[in-house]
C-alpha positions as CSV (number, residue, x, y, z in Angstrom):
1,X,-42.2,-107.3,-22.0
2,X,-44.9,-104.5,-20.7
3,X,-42.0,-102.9,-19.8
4,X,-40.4,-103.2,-23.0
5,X,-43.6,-102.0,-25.0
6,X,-44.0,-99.0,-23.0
7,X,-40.4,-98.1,-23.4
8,X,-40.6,-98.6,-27.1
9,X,-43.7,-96.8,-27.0
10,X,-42.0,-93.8,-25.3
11,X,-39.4,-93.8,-28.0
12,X,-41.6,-93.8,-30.8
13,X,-43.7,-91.2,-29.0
14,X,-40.7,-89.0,-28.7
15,X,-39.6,-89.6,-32.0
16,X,-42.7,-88.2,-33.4
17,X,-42.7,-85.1,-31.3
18,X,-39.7,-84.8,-32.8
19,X,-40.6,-84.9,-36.0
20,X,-43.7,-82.9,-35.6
21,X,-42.0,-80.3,-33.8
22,X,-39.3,-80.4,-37.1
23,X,-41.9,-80.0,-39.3
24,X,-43.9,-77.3,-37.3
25,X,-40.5,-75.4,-37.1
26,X,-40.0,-75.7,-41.3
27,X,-43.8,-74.4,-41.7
28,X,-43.4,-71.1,-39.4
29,X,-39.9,-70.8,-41.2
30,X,-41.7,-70.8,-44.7
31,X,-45.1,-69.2,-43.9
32,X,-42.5,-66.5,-41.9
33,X,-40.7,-66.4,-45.3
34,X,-43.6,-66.2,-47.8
35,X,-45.5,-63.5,-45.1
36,X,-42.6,-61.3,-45.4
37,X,-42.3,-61.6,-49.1
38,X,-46.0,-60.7,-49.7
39,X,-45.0,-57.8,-46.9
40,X,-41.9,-56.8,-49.4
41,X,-44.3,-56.9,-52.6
42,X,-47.4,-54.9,-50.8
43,X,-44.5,-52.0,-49.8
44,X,-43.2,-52.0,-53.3
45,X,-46.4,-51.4,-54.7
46,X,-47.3,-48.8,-52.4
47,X,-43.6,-47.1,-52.8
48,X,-44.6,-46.8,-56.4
49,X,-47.9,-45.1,-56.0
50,X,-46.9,-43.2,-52.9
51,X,-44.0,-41.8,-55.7
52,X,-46.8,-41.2,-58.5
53,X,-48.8,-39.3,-56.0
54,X,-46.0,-37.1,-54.4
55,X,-44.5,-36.5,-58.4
56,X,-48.2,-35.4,-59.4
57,X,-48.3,-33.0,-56.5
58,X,-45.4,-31.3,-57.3
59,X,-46.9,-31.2,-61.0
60,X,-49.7,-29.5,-59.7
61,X,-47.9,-26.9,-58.0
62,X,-45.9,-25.7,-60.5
63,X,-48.7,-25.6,-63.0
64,X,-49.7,-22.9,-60.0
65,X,-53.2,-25.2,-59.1
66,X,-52.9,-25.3,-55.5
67,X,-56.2,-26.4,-55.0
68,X,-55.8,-29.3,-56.4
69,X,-52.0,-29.8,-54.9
70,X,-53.3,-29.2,-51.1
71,X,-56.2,-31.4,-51.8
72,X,-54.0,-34.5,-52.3
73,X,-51.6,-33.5,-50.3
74,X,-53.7,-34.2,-47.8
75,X,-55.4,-37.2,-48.9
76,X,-51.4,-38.6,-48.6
77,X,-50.4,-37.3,-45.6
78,X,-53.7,-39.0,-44.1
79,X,-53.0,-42.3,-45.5
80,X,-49.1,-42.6,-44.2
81,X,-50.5,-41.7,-41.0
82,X,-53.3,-44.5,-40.4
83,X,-51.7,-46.6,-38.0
84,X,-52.9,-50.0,-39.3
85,X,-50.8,-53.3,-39.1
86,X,-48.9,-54.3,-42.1
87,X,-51.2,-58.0,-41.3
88,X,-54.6,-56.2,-41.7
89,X,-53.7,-55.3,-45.4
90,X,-51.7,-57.9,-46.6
91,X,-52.9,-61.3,-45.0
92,X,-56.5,-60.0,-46.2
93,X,-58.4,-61.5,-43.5
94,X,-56.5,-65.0,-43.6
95,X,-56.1,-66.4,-39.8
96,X,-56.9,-64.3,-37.2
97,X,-54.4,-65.6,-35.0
98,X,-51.8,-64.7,-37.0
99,X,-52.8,-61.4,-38.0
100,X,-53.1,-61.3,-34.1
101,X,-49.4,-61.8,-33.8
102,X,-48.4,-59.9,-36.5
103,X,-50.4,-56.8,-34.9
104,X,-48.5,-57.4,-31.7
105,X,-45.1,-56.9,-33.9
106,X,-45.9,-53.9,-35.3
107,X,-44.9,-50.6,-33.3
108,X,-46.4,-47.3,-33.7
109,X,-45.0,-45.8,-30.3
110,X,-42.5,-43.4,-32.4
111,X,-43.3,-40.6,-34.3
112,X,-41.5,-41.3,-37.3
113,X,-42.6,-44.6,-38.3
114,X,-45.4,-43.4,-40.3
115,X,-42.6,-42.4,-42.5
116,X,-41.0,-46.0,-42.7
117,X,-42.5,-46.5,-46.3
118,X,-40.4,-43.3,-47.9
119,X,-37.1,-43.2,-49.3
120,X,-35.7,-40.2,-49.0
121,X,-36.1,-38.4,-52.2
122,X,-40.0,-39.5,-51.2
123,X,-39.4,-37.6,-47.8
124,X,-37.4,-34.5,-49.0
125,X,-40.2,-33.6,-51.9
126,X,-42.8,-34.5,-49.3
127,X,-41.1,-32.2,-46.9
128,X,-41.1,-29.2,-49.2
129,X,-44.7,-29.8,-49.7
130,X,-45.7,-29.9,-46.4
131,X,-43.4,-26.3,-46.0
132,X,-45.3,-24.9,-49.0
133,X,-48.5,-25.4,-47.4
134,X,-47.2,-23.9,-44.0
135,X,-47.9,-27.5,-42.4
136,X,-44.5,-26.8,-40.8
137,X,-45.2,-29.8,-38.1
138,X,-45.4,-32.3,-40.6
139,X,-42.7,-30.9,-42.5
140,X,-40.4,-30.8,-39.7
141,X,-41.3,-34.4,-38.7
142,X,-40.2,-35.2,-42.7
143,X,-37.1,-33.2,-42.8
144,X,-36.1,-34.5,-39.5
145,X,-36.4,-38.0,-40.6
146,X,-34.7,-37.3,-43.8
147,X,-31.7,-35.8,-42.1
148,X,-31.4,-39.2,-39.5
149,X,-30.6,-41.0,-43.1
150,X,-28.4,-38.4,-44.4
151,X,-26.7,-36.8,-41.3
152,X,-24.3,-35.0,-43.5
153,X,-26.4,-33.5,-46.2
154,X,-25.5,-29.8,-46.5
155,X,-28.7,-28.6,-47.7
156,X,-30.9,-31.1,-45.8
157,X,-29.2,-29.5,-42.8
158,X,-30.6,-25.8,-43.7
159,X,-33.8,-26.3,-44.8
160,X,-34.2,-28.5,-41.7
161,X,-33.0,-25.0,-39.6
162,X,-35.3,-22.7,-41.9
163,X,-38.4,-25.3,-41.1
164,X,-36.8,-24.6,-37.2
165,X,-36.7,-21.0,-37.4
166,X,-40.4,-21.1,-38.7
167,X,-41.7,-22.8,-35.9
168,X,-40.2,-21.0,-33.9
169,X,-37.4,-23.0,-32.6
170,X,-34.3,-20.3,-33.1
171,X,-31.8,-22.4,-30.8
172,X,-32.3,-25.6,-32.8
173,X,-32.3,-23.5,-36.2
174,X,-28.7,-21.7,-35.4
175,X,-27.4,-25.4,-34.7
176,X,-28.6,-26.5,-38.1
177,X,-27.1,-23.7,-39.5
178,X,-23.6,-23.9,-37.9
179,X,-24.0,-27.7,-38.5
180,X,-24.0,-27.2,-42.1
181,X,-21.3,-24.6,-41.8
182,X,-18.9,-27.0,-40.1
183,X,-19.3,-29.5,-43.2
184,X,-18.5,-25.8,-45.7
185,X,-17.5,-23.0,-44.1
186,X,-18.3,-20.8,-47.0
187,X,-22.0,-22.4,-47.8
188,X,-23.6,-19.0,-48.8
189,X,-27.2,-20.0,-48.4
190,X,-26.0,-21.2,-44.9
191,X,-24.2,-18.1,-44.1
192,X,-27.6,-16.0,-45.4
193,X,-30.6,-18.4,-43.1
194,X,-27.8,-17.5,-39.9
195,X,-28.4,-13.5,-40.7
196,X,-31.8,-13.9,-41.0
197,X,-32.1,-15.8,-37.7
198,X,-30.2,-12.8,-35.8
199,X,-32.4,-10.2,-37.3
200,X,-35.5,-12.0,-36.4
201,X,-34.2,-12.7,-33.3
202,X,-33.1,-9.2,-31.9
203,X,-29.5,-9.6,-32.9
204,X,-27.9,-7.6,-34.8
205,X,-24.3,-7.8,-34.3
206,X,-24.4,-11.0,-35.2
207,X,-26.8,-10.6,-38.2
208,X,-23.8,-7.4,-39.0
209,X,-20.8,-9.9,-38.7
210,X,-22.4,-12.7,-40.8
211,X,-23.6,-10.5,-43.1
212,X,-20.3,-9.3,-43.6
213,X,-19.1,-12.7,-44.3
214,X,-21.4,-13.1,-47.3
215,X,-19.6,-9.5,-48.1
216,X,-16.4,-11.4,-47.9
217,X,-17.7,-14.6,-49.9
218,X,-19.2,-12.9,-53.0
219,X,-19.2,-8.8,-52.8
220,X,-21.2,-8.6,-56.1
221,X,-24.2,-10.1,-54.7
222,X,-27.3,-7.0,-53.5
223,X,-29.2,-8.9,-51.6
224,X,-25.6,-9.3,-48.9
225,X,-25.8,-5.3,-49.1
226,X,-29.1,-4.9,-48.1
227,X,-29.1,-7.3,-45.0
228,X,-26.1,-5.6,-43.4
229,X,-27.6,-2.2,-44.5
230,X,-31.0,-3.9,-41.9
231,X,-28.1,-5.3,-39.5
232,X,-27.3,-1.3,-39.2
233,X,-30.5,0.2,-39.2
234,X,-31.0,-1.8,-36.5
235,X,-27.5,-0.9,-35.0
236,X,-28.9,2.4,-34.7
237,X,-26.7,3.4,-37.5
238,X,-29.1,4.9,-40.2
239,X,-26.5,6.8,-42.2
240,X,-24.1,3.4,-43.0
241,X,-27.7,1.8,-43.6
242,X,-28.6,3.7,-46.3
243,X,-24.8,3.4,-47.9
244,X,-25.0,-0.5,-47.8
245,X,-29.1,-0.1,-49.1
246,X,-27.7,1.8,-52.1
247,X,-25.0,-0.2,-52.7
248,X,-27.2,-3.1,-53.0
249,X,-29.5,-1.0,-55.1
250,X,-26.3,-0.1,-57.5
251,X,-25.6,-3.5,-58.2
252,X,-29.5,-4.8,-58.6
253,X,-30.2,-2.1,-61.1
254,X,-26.6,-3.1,-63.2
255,X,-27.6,-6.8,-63.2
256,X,-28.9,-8.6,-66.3
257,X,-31.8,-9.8,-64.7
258,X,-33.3,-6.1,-63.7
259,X,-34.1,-5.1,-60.4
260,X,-35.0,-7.5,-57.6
261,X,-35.4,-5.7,-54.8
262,X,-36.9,-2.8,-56.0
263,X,-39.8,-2.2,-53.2
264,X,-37.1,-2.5,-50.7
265,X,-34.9,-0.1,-51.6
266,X,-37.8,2.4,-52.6
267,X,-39.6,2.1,-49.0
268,X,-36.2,2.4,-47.3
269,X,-34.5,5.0,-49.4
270,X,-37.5,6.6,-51.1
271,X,-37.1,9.1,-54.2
272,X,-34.3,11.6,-52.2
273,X,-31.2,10.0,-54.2
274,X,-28.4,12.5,-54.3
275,X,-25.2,12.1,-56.4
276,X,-23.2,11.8,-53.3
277,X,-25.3,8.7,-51.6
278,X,-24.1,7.2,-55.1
279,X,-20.8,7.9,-54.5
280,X,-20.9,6.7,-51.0
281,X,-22.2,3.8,-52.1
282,X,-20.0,3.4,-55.0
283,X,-17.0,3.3,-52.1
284,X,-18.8,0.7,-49.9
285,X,-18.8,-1.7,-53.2
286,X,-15.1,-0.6,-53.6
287,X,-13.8,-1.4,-50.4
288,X,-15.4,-5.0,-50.5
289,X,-14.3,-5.6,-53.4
290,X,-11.0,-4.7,-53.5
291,X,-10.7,-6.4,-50.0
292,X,-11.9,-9.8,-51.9
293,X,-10.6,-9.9,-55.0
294,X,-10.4,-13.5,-55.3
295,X,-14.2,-13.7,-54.7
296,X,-15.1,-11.3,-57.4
297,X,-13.5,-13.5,-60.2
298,X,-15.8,-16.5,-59.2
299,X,-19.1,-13.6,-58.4
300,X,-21.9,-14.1,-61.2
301,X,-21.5,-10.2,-61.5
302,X,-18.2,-10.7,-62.6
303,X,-18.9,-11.2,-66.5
304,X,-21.5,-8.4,-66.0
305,X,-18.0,-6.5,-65.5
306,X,-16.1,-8.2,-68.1
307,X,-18.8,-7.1,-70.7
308,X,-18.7,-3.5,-69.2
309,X,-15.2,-2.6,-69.9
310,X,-15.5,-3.1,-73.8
């Protein structure tokens, strides 16, 4: 009968570990549940103001007070990089064993999870904030993360390269460049950040040859003129130079817009302008675009030319 007891006594004993267990299981399941709602919630509300913030930044630097725009730029780049557990802020002090456990979870080994709270809109105007104040680290860090999510934005890819070739980085910036230039071979802006790598970075062949292909994609544009007319000066070829510089010149001066590049063209060229450097200069435009027709009828300067031959 002892024996009987104690066996029954087992099997209610086991039977209420059972059940306690159950129930323990069902309360981490909801308090796991209702944690990571409250988790969801707190992000949402801090997506929002984190938004207002970032939007009232940009505000302030097109209303040209960059004071006031550096000032909180900083203030949010300090808070997204406070490395405090998500339990510390939401559970509020409740159990310290728990917000033990949640700090455990949390991981701030990588670089880039300081920027877990931004979408990427939040990161890309963020990014070009960070650039604007020549806080080209952070920026990078941004752009970087921004270009993970969208691997095959075109213009994420060259602004990523421009931040590059700003810090320095001219290997990683002509990647980002060819990058995007794989996705659209004929991305102009693309095509333009790769000459301006190869001048900065003693090469001028290939600043000459890219430069050409801007030529090639739009032969009405100055600016195209004027970096192969550097690509040549630094050829050693100052007489072509000063053709392609007054080329470019030509066409800034017949825009609607007025001149652009004036300063350039005057410290290059100076006031020694002769009727035959205009000629020249007429025959460089010629030859490109009679070469590229089919680019001229899609060129901006194009209905400059329309309105011309009335």
């Amino acid at each position: 009968m002892i024996i009987n007891q104690s066996f029954a006594e087992i099997i209610d004993s086991c039977n209420w570990f059972s059940l306690a267990t159950h129930n323990s299981e069902l309360a981490t399941v909801f308090f796991s549940y209702n944690l990571q709602l409250r988790t969801c919630n707190y992000f949402d509300e801090r997506r929002n103001i984190m938004e207002d913030r970032i939007t009232k930044t940009m505000a302030l630097l097109l209303d040209g007070s960059w004071k006031e725009a550096g000032k909180l730029y900083r203030e949010i780049i300090n808070d997204l990089s406070k490395k405090e557990s998500v339990s510390e802020t939401v559970l509020n002090g409740e159990s310290s064993q728990c917000a033990s456990e949640a700090e455990k979870s949390v991981s701030v080994a990588s670089e880039f999870e300081r920027w877990v709270t931004l979408n990427e809109e939040e990161l890309w105007d963020l990014g070009h904030i960070a650039y604007l104040f020549d806080d080209t680290e952070t920026a990078e860090s941004l752009i970087e993360e921004h270009y993970s999510r969208k691997p095959n934005d075109i213009e994420g890819m060259v602004f990523l390269g421009k931040i590059y070739k700003k810090r320095k980085k001219p290997y990683k910036s002509e990647l980002m460049f060819r990058a995007a230039l794989w996705e659209d071979k004929d991305n102009m802006k693309a095509v333009e950040e790769l000459v301006y790598l190869y001048l900065d970075t003693d090469r001028p062949l290939d600043a000459l040859a890219w430069a050409q292909k801007l030529l090639r994609l739009d032969p009405r544009t100055p600016k195209s003129y004027f970096l192969a007319g550097k690509a040549l000066e630094n050829l050693d070829k100052p007489e072509q130079s000063r053709r392609y510089i007054i080329a470019g010149m030509i066409l800034d001066l017949s825009g609607s817009r007025g001149s652009s590049f004036q300063n350039f063209y005057e410290d290059k060229l100076g006031e020694s302008i002769t009727i035959a450097d205009l000629d020249d200069a007429r025959e460089v435009i010629e030859e490109w675009v009679g070469k590229n027709q089919h680019a001229v009828d899609r060129s901006p300067f194009s209905e400059f030319e329309h309105q011309e031959s009335y």
